[in-house]
C-alpha positions in Angstrom: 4.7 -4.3 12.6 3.1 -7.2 10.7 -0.4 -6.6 9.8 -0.8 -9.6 7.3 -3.9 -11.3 8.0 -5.4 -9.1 10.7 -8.3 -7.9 10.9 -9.1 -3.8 12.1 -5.5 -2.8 10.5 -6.1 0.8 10.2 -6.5 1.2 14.2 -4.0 -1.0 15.1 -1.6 0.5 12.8 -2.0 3.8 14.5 -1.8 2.5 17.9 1.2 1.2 17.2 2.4 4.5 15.1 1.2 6.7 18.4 2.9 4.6 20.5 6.0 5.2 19.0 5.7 8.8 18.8 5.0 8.6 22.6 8.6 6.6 22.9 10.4 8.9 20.7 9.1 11.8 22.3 6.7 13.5 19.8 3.8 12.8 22.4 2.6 14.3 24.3 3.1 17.6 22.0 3.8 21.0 24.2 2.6 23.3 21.1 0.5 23.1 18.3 2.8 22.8 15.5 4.3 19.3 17.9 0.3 18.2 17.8 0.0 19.0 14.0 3.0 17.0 13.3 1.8 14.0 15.2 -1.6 14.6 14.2 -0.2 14.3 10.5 2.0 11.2 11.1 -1.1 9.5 12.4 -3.5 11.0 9.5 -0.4 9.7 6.9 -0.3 6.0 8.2 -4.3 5.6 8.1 -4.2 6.5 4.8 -1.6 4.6 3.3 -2.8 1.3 5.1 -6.2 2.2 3.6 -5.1 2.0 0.1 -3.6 -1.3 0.8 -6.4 -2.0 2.1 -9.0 -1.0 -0.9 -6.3 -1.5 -3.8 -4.0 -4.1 -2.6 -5.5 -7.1 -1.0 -4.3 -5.2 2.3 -1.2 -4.4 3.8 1.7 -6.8 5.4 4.2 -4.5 6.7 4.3 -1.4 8.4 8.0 0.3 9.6 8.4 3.5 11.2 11.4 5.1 12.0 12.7 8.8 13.1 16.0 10.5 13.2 14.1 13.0 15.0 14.0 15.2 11.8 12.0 13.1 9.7 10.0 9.9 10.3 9.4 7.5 7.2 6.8 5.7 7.4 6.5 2.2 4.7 3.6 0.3 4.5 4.3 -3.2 2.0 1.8 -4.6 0.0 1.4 -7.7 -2.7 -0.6 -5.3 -4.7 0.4 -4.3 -8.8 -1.1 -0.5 -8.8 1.0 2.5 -9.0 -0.2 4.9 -6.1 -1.0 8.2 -7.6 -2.9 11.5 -6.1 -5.9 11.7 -8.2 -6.1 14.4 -10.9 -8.1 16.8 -10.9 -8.5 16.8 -7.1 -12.1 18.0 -6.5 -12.3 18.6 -2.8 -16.2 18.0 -2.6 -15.9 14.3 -3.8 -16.0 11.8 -1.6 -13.0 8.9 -2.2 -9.6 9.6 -3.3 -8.0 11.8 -1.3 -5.5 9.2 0.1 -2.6 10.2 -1.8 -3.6 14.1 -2.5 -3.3 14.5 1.5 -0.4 12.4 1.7 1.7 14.5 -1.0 0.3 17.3 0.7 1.3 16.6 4.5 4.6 14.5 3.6 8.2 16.1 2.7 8.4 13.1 -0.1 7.1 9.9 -0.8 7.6 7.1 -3.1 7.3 3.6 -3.8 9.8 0.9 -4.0 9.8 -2.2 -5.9 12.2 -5.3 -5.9 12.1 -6.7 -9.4 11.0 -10.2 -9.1 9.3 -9.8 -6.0 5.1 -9.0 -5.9 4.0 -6.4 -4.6 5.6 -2.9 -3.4 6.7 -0.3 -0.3 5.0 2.6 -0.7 7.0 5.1 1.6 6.6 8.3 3.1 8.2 11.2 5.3 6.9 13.6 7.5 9.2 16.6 9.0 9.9 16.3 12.8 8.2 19.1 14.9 9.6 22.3 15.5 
């Protein structure tokens, strides 16, 4: 999905996000642990288009695919920074949690740059539910 230029990314970036998991059949969730993996998908994508959004002159891309195990989720970016859970965490602050919850909910993530090329792909995957 492009989201270059648009305006109100974060919603329509999990509209989009839940309405794949609706086509690839992880909504609507029969158990908890199928809501708590959807629930974290969605929770993963707002985040990382939010720190596109805050450190990266916003996002441009978002891709989302599933093998039904895992579903990896990239959001591209013109933005220099290195994405990085902040250290200490300290629960009680507000701001930067983005990448503590994301390492947290997420089986890996990463970020992938094409040398000569701005900007990055910030990826992440989340395991299917059970």
């Amino acid at each position: 999905m492009s989201l270059g230029g648009e305006s109100g990314v974060v919603p329509l970036a999990r509209d989009f996000t839940r309405q794949a998991l609706y086509a690839w059949g992880w909504l609507p969730a029969a158990t908890a642990d199928q809501r708590a993996a959807a629930e974290d998908v969605l929770l993963v994508v707002s985040e990382l288009v939010t720190n596109a959004c805050l450190h990266a002159e916003g996002p441009d891309e978002l891709w989302i695919a599933s093998d039904n195990k895992v579903l990896r989720i990239e959001v591209s970016d013109r933005g220099t920074g290195q994405p990085a859970p902040r250290t200490p965490h300290r629960a009680g602050r507000p701001g930067g949690h983005g990448m503590f919850i994301v390492q947290r909910l997420c089986l890996d993530w990463g970020v992938i740059r094409t040398p000569g090329v701005a900007g990055k792909t910030v990826w992440a995957e989340v395991g299917g539910p059970a």
